[in-house]
Biopython code that builds the backbone (N, CA, C, O; Angstrom):
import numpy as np
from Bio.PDB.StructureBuilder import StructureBuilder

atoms = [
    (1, "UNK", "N", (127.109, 66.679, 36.668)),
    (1, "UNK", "CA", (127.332, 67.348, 37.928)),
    (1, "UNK", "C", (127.127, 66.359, 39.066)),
    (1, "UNK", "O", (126.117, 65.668, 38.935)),
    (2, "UNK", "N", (127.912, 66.120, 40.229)),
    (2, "UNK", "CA", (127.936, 65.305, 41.318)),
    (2, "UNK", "C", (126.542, 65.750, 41.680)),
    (2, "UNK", "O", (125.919, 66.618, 41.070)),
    (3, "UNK", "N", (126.070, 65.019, 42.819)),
    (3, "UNK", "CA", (125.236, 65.166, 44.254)),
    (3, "UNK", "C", (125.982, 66.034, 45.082)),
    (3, "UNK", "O", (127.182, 66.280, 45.202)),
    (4, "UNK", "N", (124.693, 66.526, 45.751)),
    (4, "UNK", "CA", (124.698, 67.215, 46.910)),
    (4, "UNK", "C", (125.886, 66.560, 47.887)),
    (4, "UNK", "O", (126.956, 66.992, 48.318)),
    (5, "UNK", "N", (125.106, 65.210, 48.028)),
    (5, "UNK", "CA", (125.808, 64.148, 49.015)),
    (5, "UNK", "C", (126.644, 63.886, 49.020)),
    (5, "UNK", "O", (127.250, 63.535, 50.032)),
    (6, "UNK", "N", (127.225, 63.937, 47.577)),
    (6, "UNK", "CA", (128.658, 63.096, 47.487)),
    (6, "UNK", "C", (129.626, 64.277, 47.387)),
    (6, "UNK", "O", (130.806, 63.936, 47.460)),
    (7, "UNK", "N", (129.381, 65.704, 47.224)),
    (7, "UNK", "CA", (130.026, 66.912, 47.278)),
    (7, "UNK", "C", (130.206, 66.903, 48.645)),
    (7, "UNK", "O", (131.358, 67.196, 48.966)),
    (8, "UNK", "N", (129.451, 66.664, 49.565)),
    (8, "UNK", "CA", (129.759, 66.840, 50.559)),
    (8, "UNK", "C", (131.044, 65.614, 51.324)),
    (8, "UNK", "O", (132.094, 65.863, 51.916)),
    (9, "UNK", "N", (130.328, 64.165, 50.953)),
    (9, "UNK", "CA", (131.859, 63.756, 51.192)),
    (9, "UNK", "C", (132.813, 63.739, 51.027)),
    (9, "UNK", "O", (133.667, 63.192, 51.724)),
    (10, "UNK", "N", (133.004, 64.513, 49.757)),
    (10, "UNK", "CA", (134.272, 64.499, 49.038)),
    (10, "UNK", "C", (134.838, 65.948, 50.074)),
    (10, "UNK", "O", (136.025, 65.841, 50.382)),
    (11, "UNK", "N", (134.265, 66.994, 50.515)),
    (11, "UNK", "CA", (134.834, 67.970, 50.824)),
    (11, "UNK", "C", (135.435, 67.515, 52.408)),
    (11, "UNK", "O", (136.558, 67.801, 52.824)),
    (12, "UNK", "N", (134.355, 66.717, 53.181)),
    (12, "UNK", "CA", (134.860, 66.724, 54.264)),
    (12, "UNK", "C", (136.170, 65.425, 54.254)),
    (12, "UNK", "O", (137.314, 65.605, 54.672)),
    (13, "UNK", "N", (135.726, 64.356, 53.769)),
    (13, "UNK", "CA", (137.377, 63.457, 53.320)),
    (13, "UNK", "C", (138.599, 64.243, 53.272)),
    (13, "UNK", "O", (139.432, 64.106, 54.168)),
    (14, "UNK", "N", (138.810, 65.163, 52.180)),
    (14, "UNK", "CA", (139.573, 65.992, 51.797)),
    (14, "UNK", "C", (139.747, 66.955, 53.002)),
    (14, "UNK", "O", (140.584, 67.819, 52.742)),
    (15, "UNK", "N", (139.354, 67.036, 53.905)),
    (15, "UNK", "CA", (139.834, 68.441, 54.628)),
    (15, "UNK", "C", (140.015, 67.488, 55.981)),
    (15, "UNK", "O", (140.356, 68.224, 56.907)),
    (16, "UNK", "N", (139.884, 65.850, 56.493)),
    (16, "UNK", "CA", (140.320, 65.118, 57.755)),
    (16, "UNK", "C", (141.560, 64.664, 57.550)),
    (16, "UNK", "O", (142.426, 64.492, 58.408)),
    (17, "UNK", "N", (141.693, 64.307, 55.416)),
    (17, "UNK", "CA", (143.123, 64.332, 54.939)),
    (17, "UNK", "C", (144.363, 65.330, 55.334)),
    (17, "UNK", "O", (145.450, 65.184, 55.893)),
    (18, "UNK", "N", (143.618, 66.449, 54.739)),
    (18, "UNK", "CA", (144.661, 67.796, 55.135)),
    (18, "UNK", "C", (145.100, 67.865, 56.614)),
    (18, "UNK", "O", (146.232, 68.076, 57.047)),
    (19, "UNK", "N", (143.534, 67.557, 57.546)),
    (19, "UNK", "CA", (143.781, 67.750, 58.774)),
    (19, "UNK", "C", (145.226, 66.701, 58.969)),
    (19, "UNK", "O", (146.332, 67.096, 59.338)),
    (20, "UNK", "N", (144.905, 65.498, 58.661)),
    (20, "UNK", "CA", (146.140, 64.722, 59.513)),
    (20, "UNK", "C", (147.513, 64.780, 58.702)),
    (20, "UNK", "O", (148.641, 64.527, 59.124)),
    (21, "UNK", "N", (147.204, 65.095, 57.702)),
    (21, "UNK", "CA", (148.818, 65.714, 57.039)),
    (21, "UNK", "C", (149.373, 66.356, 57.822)),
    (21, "UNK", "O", (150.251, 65.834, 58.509)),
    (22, "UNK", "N", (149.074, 67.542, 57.950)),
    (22, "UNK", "CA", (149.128, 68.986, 59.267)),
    (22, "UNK", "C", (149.818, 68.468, 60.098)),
    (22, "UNK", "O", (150.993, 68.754, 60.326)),
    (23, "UNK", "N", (148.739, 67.114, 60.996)),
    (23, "UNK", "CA", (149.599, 67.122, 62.317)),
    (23, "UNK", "C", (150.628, 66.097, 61.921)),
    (23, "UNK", "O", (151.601, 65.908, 62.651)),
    (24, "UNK", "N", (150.455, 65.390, 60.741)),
    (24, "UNK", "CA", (151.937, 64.733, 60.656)),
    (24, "UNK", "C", (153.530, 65.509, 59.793)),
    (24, "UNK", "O", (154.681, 65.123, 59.590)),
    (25, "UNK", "N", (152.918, 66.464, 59.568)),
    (25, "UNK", "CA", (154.072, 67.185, 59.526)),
    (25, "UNK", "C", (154.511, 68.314, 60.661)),
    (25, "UNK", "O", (155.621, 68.750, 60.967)),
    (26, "UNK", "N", (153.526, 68.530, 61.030)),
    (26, "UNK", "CA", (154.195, 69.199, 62.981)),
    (26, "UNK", "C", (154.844, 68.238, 63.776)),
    (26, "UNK", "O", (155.712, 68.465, 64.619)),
    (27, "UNK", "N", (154.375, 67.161, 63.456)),
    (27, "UNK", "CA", (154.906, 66.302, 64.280)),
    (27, "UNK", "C", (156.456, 66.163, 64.287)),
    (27, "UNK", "O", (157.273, 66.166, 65.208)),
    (28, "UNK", "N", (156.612, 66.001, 62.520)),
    (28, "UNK", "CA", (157.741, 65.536, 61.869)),
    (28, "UNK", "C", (158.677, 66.793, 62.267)),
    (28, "UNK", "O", (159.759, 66.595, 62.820)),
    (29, "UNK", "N", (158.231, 68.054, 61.971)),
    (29, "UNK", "CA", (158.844, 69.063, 62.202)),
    (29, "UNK", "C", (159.298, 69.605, 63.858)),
    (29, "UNK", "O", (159.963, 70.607, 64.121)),
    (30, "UNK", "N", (158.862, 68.862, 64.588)),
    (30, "UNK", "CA", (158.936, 68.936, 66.069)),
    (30, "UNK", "C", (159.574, 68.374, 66.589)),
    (30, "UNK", "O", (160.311, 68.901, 67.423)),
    (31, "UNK", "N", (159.601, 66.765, 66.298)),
    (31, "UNK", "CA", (160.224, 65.618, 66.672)),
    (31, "UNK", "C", (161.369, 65.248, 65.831)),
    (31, "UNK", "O", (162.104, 64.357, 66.259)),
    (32, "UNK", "N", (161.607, 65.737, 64.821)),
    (32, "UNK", "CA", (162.355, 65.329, 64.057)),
    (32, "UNK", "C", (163.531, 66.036, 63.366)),
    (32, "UNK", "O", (163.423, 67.262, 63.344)),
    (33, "UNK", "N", (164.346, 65.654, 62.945)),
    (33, "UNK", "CA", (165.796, 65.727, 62.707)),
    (33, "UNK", "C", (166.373, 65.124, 60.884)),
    (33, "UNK", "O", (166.096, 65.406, 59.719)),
    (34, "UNK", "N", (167.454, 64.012, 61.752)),
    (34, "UNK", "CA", (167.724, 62.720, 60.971)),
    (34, "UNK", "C", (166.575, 62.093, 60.716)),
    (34, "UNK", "O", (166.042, 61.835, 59.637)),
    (35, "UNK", "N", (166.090, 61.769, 62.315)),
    (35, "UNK", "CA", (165.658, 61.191, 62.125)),
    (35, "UNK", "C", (164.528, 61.342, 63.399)),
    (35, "UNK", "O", (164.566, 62.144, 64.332)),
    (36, "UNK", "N", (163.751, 60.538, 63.178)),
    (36, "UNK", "CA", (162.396, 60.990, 64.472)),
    (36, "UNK", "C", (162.411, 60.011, 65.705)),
    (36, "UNK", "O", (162.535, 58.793, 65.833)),
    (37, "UNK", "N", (162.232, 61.068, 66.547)),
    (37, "UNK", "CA", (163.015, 60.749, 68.108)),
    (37, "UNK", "C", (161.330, 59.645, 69.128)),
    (37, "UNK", "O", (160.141, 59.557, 68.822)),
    (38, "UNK", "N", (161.851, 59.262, 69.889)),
    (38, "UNK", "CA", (160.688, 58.478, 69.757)),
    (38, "UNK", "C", (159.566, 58.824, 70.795)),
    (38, "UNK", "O", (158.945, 58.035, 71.507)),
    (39, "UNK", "N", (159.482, 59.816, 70.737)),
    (39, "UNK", "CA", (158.654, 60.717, 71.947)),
    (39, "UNK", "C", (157.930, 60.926, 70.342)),
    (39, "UNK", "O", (156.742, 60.636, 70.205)),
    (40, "UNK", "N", (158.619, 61.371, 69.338)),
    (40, "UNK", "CA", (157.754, 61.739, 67.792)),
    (40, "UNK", "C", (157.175, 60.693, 67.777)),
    (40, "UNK", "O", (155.965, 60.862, 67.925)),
    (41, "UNK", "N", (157.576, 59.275, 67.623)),
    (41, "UNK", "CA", (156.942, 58.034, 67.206)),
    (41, "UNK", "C", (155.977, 57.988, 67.588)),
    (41, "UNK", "O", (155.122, 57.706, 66.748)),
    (42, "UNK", "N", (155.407, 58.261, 69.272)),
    (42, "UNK", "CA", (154.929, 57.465, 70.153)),
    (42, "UNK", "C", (153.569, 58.455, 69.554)),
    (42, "UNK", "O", (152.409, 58.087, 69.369)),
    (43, "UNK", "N", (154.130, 59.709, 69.355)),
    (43, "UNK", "CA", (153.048, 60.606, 69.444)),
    (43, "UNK", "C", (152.177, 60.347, 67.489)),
    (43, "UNK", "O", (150.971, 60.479, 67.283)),
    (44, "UNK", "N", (153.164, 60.002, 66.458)),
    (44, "UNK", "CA", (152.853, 59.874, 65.393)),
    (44, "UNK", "C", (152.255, 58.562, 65.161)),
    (44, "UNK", "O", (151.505, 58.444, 64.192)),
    (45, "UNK", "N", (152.501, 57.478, 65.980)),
    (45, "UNK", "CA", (151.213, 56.540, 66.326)),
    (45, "UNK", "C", (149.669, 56.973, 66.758)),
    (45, "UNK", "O", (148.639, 56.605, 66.194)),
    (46, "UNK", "N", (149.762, 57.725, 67.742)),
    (46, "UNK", "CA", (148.488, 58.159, 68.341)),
    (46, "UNK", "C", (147.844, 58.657, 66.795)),
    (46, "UNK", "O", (146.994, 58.149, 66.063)),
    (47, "UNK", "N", (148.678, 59.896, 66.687)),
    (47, "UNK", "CA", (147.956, 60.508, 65.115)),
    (47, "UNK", "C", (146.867, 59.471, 64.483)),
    (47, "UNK", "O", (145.669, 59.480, 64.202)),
    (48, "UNK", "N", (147.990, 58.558, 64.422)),
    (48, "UNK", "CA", (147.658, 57.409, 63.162)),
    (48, "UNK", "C", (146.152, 56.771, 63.867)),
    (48, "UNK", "O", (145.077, 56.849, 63.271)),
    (49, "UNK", "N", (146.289, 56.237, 65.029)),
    (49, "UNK", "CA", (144.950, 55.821, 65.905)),
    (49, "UNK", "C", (143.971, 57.307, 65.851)),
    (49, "UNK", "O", (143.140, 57.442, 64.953)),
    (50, "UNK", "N", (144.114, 58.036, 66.573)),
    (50, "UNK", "CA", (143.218, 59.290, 65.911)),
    (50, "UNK", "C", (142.844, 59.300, 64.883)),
    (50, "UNK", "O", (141.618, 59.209, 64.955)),
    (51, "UNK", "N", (143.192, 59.364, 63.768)),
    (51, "UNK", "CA", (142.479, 59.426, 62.375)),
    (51, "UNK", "C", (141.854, 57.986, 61.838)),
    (51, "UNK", "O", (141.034, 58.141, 60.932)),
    (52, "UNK", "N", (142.046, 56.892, 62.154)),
    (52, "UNK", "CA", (141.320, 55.889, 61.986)),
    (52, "UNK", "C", (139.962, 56.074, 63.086)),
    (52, "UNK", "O", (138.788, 55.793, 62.847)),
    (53, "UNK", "N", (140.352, 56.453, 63.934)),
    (53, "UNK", "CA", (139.184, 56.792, 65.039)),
    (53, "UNK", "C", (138.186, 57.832, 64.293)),
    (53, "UNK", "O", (137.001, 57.587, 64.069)),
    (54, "UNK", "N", (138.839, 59.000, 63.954)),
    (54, "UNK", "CA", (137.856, 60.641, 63.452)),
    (54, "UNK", "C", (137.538, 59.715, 62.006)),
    (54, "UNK", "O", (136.535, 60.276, 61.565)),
    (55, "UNK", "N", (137.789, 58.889, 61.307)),
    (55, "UNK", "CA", (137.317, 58.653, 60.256)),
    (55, "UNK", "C", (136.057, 57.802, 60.195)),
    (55, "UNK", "O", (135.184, 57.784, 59.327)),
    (56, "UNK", "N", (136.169, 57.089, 61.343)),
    (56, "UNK", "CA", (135.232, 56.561, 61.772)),
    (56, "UNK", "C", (133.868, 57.301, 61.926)),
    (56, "UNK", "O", (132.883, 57.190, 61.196)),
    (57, "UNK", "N", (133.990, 57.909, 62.790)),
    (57, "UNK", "CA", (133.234, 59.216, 63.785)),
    (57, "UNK", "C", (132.827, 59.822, 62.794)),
    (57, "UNK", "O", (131.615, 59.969, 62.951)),
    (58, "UNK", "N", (133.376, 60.572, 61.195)),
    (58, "UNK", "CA", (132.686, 60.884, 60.308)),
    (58, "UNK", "C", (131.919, 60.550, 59.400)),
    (58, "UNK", "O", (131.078, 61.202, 58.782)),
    (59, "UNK", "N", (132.312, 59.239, 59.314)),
    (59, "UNK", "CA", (131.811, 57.760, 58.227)),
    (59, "UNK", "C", (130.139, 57.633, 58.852)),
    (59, "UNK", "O", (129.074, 57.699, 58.237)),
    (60, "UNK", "N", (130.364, 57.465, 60.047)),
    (60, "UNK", "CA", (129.175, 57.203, 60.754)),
    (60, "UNK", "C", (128.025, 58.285, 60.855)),
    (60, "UNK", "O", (126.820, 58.141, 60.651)),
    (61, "UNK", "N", (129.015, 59.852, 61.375)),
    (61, "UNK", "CA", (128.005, 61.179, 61.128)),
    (61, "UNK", "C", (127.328, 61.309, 60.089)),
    (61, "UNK", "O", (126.100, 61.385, 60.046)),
    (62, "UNK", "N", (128.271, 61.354, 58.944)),
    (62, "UNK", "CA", (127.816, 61.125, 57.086)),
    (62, "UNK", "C", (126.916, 60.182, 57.225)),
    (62, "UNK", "O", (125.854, 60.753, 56.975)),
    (63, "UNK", "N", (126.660, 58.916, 57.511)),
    (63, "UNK", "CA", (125.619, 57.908, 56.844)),
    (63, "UNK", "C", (124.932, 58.314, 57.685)),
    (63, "UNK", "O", (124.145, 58.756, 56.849)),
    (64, "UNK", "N", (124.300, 58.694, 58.964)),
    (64, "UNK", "CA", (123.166, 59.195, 59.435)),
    (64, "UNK", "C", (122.933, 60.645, 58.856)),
    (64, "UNK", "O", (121.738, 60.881, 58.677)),
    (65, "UNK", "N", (123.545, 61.375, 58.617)),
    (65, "UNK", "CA", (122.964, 62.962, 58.124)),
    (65, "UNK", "C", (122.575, 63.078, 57.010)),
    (65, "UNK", "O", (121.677, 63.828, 56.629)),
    (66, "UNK", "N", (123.399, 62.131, 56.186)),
    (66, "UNK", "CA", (122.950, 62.182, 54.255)),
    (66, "UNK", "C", (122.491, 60.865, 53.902)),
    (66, "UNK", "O", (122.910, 60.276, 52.906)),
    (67, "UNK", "N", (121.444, 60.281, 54.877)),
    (67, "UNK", "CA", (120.365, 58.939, 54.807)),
    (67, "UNK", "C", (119.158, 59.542, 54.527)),
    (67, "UNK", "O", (118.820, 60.300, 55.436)),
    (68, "UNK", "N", (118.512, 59.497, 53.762)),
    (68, "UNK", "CA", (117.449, 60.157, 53.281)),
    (68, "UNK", "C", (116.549, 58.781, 53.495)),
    (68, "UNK", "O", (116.554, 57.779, 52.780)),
    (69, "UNK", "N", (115.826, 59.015, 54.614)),
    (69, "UNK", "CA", (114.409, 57.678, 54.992)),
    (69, "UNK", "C", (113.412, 57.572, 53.758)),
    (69, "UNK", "O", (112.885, 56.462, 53.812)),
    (70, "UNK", "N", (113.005, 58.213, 52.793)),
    (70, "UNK", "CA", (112.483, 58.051, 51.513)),
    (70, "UNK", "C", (113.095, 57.099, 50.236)),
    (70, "UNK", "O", (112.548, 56.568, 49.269)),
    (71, "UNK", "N", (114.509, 57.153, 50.719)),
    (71, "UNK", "CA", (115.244, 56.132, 49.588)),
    (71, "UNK", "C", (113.985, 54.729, 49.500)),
    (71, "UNK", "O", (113.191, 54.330, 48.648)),
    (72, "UNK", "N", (114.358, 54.339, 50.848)),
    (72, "UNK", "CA", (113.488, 53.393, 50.825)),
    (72, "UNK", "C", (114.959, 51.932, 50.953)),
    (72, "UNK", "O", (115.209, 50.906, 50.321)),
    (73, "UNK", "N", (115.287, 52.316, 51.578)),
    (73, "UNK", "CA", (116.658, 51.778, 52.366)),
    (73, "UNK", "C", (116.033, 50.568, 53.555)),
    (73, "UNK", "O", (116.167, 49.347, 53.469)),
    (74, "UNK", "N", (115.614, 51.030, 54.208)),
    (74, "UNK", "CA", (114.213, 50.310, 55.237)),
    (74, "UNK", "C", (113.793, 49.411, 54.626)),
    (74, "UNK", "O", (114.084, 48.233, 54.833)),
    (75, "UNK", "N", (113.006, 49.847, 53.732)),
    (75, "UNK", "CA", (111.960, 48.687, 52.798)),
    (75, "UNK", "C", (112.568, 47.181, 52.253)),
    (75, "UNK", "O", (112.343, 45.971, 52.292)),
    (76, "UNK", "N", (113.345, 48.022, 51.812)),
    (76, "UNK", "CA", (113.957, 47.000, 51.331)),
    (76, "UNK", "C", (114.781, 45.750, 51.756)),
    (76, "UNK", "O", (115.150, 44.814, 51.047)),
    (77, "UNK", "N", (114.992, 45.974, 53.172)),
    (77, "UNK", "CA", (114.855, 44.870, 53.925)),
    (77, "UNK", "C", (113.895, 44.351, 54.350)),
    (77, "UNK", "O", (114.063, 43.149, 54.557)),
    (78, "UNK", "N", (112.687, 44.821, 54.642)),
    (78, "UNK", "CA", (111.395, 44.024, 55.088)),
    (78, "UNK", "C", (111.280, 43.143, 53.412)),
    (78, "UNK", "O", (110.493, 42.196, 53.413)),
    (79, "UNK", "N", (111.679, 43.300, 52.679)),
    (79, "UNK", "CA", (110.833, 43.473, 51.402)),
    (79, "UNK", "C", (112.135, 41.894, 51.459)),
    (79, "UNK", "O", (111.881, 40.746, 51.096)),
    (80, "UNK", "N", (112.745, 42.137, 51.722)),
    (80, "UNK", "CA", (113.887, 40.588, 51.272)),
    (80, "UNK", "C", (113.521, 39.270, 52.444)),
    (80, "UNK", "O", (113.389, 38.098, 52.090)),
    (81, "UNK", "N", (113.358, 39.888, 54.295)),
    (81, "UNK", "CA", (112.702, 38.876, 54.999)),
    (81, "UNK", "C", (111.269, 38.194, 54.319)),
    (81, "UNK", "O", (111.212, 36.996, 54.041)),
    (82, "UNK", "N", (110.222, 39.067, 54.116)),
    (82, "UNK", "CA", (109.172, 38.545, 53.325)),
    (82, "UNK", "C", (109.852, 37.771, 52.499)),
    (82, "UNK", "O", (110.159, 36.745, 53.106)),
    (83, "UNK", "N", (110.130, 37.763, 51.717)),
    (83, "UNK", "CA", (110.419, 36.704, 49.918)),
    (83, "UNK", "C", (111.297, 35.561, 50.601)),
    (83, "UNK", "O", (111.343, 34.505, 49.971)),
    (84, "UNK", "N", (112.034, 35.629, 51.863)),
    (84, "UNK", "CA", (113.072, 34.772, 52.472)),
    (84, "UNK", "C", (112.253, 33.294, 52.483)),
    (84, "UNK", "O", (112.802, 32.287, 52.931)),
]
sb = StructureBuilder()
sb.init_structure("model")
sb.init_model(0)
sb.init_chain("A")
sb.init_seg("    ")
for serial, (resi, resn, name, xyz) in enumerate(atoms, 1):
    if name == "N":
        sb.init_residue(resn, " ", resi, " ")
    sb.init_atom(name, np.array(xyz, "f"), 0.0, 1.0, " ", f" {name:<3s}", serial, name[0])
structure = sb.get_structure()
């Protein structure tokens, strides 16, 4: 059976995925035709910068919320300057 932790990343990954599918198929479906007009482009770039951005923004939320200070994550850098 997984972790807590890693259930949880796996759910929220999976649902920033879905999220930007979504808007890249509204997009596609809005802007698009033949072929995609470039008011679509301009806007299906941003998407693309948005989700490298929100992936970020979650990457970062995740490692502070599911950091458990008992690991001993800390230590273990004092513990490598000492022996340095």
């Amino acid at each position: 059976m997984l972790e807590r932790e890693r259930i949880i990343e796996i759910v929220v990954a999976v649902a920033v995925v879905v999220t930007m599918l979504g808007v890249m198929v509204s997009i596609g479906s809005s802007y698009g035709g033949d072929a995609l007009s470039p008011d679509g482009a301009e806007l299906l770039v941003g998407a693309i910068i948005g989700f490298i951005f929100l992936l970020l923004g979650v990457g970062l939320a995740l490692a502070f919320l599911l950091n458990d200070p008992g690991e001993g994550l800390e230590d273990d850098d004092a513990d490598a300057k000492s022996t340095a």
